[in-house]
C-alpha positions as CSV (number, residue, x, y, z in Angstrom):
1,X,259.5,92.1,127.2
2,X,260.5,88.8,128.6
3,X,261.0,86.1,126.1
4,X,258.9,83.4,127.0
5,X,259.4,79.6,127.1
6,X,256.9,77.0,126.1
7,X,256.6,74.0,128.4
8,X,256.0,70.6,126.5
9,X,256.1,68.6,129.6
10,X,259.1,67.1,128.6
11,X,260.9,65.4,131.1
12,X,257.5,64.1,132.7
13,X,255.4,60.4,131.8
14,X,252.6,62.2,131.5
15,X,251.7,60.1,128.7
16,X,250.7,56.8,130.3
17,X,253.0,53.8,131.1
18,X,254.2,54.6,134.3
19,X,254.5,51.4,135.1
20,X,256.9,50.5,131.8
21,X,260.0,50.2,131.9
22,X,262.1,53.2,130.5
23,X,262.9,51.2,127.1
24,X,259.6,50.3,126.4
25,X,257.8,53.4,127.4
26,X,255.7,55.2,124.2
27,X,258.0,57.9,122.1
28,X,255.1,60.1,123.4
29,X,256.3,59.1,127.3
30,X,260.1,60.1,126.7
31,X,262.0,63.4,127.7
32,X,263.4,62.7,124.4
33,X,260.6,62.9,122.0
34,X,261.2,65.2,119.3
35,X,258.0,67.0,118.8
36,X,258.4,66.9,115.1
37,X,254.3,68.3,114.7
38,X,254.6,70.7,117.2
39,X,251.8,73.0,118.7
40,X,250.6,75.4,117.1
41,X,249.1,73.6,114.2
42,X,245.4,74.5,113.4
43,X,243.6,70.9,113.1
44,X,240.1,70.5,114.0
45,X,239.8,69.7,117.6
46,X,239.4,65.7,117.8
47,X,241.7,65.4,115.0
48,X,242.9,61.9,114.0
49,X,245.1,62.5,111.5
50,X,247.2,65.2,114.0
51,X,247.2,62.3,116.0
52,X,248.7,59.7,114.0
53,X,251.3,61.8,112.5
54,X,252.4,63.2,115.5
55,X,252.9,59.9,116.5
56,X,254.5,58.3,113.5
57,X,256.9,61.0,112.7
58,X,258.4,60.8,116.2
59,X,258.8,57.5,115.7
60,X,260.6,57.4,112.9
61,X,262.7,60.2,114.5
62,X,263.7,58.5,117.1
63,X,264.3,55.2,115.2
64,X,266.6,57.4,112.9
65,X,268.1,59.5,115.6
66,X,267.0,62.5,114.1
67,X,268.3,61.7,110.6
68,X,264.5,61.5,108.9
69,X,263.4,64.3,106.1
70,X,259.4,64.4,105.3
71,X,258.0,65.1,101.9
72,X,254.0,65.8,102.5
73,X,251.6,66.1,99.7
74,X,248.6,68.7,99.5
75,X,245.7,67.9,101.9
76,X,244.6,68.3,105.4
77,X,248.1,67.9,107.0
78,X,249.6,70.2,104.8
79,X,246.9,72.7,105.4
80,X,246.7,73.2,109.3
81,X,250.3,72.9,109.9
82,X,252.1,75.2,107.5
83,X,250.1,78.0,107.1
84,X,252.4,80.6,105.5
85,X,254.6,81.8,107.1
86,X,254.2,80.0,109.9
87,X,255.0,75.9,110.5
88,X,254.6,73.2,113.1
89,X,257.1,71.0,111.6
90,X,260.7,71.0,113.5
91,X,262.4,68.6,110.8
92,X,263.3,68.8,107.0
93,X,259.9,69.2,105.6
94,X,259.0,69.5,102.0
95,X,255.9,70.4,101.1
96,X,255.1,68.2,97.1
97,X,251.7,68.6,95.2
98,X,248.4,67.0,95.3
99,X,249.9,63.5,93.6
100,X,253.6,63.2,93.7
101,X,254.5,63.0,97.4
102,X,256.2,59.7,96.8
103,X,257.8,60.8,93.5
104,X,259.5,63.5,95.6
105,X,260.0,61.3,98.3
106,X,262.2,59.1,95.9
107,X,264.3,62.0,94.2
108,X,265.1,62.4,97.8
109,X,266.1,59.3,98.8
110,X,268.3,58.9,95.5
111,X,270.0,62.3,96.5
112,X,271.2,60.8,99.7
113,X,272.2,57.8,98.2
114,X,274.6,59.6,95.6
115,X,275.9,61.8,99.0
116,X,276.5,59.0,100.9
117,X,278.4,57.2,97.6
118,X,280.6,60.0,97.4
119,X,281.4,60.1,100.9
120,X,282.6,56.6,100.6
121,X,279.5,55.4,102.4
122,X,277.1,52.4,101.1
123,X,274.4,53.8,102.6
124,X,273.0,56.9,103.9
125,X,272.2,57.5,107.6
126,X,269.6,60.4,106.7
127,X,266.2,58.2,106.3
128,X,263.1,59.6,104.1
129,X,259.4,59.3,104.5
130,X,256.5,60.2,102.2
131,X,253.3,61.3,103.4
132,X,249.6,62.2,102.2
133,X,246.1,61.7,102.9
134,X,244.0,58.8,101.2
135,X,243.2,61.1,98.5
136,X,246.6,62.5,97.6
137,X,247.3,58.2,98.0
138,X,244.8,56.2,96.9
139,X,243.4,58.2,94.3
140,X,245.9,61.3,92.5
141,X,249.1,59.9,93.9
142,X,248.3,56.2,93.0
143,X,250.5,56.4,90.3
144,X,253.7,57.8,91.8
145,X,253.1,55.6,94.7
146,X,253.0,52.3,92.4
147,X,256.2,53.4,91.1
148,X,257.7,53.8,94.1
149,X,256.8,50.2,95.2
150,X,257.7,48.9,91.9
151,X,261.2,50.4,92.1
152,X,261.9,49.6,96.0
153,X,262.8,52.7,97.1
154,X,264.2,53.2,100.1
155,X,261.2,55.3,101.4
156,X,258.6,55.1,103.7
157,X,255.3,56.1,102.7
158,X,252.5,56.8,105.2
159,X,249.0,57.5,104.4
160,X,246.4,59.1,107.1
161,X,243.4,57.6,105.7
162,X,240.1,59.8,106.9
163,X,238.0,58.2,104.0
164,X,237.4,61.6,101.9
165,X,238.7,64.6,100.2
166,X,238.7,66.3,104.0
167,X,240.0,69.7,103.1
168,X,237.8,70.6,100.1
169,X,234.8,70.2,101.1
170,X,234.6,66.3,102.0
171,X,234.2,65.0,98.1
172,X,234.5,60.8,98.0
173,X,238.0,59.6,98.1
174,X,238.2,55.4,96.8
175,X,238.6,54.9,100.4
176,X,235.3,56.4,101.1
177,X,233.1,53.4,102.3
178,X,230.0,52.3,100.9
179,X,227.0,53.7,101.9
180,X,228.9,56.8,103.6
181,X,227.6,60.2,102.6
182,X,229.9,62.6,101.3
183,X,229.6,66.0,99.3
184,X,229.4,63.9,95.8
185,X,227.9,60.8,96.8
186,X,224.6,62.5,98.8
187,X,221.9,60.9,101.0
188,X,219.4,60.4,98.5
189,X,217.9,58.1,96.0
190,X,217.4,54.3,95.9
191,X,220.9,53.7,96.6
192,X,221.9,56.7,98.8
193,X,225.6,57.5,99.6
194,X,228.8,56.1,98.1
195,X,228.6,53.1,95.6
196,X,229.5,49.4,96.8
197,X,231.7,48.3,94.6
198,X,234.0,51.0,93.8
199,X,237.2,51.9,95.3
200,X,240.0,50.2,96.8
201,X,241.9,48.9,100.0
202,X,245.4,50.3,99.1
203,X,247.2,47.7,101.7
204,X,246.4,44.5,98.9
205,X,247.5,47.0,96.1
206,X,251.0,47.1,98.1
207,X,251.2,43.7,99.2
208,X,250.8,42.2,95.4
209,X,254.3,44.6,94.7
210,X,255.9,42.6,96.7
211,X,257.9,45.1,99.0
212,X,259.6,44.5,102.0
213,X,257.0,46.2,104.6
214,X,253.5,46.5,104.5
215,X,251.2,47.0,107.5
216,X,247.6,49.2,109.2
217,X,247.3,50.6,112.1
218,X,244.5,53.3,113.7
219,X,244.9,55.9,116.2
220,X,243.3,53.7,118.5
221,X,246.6,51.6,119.4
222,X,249.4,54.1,119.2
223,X,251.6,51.8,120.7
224,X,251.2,49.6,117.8
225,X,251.7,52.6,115.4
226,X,254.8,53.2,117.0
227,X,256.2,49.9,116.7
228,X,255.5,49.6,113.4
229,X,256.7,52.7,112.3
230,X,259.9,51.7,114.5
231,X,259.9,48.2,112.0
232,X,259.6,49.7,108.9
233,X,262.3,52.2,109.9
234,X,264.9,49.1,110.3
235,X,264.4,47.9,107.1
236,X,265.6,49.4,103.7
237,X,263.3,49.9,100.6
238,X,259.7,50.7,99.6
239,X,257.6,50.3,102.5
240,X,254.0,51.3,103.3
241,X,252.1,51.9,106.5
242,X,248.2,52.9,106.3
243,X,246.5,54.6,109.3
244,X,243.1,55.0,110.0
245,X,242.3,58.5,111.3
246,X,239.1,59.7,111.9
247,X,237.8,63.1,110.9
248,X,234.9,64.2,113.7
249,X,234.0,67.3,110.6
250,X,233.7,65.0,107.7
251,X,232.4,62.2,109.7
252,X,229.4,63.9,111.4
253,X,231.0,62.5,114.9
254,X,231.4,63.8,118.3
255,X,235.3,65.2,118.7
256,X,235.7,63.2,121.8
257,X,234.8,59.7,120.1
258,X,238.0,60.0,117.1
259,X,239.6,57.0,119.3
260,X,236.1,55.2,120.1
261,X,235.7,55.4,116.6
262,X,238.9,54.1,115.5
263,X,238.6,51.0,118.0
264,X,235.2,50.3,116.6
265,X,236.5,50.3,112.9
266,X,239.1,47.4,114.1
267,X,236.9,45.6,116.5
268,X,233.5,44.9,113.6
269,X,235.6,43.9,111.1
270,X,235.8,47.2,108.7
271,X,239.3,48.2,108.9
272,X,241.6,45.3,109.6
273,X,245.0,45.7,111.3
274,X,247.6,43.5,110.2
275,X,251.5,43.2,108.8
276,X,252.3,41.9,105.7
277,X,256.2,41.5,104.2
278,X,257.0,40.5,100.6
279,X,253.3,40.2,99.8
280,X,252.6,37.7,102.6
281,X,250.6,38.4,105.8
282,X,252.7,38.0,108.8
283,X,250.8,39.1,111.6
284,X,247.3,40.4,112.6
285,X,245.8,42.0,115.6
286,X,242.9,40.3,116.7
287,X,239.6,41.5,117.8
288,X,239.7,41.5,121.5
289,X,235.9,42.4,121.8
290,X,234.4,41.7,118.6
291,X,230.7,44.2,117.7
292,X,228.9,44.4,115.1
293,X,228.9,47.1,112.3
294,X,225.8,49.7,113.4
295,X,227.5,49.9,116.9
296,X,230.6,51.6,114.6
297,X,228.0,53.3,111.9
298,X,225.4,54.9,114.3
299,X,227.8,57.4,115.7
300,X,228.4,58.7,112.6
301,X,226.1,61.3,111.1
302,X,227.4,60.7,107.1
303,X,225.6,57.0,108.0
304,X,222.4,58.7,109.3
305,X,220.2,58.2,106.7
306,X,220.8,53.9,107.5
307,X,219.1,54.3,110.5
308,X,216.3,57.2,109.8
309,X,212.6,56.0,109.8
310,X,212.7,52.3,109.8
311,X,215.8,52.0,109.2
312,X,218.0,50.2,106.0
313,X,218.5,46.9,107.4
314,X,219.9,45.6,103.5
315,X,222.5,48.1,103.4
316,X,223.2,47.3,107.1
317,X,223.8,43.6,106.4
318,X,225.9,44.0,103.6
319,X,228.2,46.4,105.4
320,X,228.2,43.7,108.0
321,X,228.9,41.1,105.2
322,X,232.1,43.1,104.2
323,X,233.5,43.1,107.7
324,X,232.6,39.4,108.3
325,X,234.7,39.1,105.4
326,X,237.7,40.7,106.4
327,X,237.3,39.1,109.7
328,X,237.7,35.5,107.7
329,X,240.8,36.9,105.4
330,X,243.7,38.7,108.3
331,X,242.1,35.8,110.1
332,X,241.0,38.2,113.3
333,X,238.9,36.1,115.9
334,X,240.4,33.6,117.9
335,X,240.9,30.2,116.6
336,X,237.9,27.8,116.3
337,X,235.6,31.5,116.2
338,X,234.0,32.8,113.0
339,X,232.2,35.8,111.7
């Protein structure tokens, strides 16, 4: 038997920007990238969420130099990239429940701070980030995570939002949009799918703590995650980065259109991208090509039932109303243009 040697294409720009400059090349571009979700893992085949955290971890390894330890709450991630005994993860990982990824994250982050004390340092070089789906966030580990903010720790939390309970069955999260079908909120009735109304837009929540860093992102502009991930990494306490990832299973889509879909969210209006710091917005990315909310919806089969038969033209133009709305608030068209 010969052992054999897995080639990563390291050492190659196989990743786009050729035409970059060395220092401004993606993490994903570098011989140097860490490969901190490595292959192996057992995501769906179009997954977003593999995606963006493949993405985001590396950069905060490389903004830390390799100093960086993970907790990871229960959920999709967790699922298709540790199964026992086997893991994709090549850094300090630590797998927490459901709900207390950023509780865990914190006891971490106040163990390196007492090392680093008694090693006559002020602060420790060894960084920590928190991570979980929107359900393990928004919903079970809203708590914890509103603690974490309220205390500034010194942690980065990331949350891969796919807009549903993704590895149980695809149950409604309170990121799970209105009008989207999902295992508990079903195609039927007067009102089918989820509830308008209900749920929330975790970003605002984070922003009215206060903390240091707040900021979106989708896998559609990973050069964007990257940088932001890079930003919050440079600053010290609670920070939180939220990053749309579609989910071709629980979505109903075509595993070929998780970017497409990702770019669509940004460019009607439905999922804003923006940076916030100490509760005030600092900086938005503007739609470039601006469409409206069914070209987004109708390649998604949990929106099918909008367009069956004649068609839901109400629920349509409310959707749309939330976008516009959006649009107006992170302030996303150009100047002089409205929604």
């Amino acid at each position: 038997m010969t052992n054999q040697v897995k080639f990563y294409q390291t050492g190659t720009f196989t990743v786009g920007n050729r035409l970059l400059k060395p220092e401004q090349r993606s993490v994903q571009a570098s011989a140097e990238r860490s490969n901190a979700l490595n292959s192996g893992h057992r995501a769906c085949q179009g997954c977003g969420e593999a995606l963006g955290a493949r993405y985001a971890v590396d950069a905060a390894m490389r903004a830390t130099r390799g100093q960086l330890i993970a907790a990871n709450a229960t959920g999709c991630l967790e699922v298709f990239s540790t199964p026992y005994p086997e893991t994709s993860w090549q850094l300090p990982w630590i797998h927490s429940l459901f709900g207390n990824a950023a509780a865990v994250g914190t006891g971490i982050a106040a163990a390196l701070r007492v090392k680093a004390r008694k090693a006559g340092q002020p602060l420790s070089t060894v960084r920590v980030i928190a991570q979980g789906g929107d359900g393990g966030t928004t919903d079970i580990g809203f708590g914890c995570l509103s603690g974490m903010f309220e205390r500034n720790d010194d942690v980065l939390y990331i949350c891969y939002d796919n807009e549903a309970y993704m590895n149980t069955g695809v149950q409604r999260s309170s990121a799970t949009p209105p009008a989207a079908r999902t295992a508990t909120t079903m195609a039927v009735g007067e009102a089918p799918g989820a509830d308008f109304g209900k749920g929330k837009f975790l970003p605002l929540i984070a922003m009215a703590h206060e903390i240091p860093y707040v900021a979106t992102a989708t896998v559609a502009d990973l050069r964007d995650l990257e940088a932001k991930v890079e930003k919050a990494m440079a600053i010290r306490g609670a920070r939180y980065l939220h990053i749309l990832v579609p989910c071709p299973l629980g979505w109903g889509a075509a595993s070929h259109d998780t970017i497409r879909l990702a770019r669509l969210a940004h460019e009607c209006g439905l999922f804003p991208v923006f940076e916030a710091e100490h509760g005030e917005v600092t900086a938005s990315t503007p739609i470039r090509r601006q469409v409206p909310v069914q070209d987004y919806l109708k390649l998604q089969k949990r929106f099918a039932h909008l367009f069956a038969g004649d068609g839901d033209a109400a629920t349509i133009a409310r959707i749309q109303q939330d976008a516009d709305k959006n649009i107006r608030r992170f302030k996303l068209l150009p100047q002089g243009e409205t929604a």
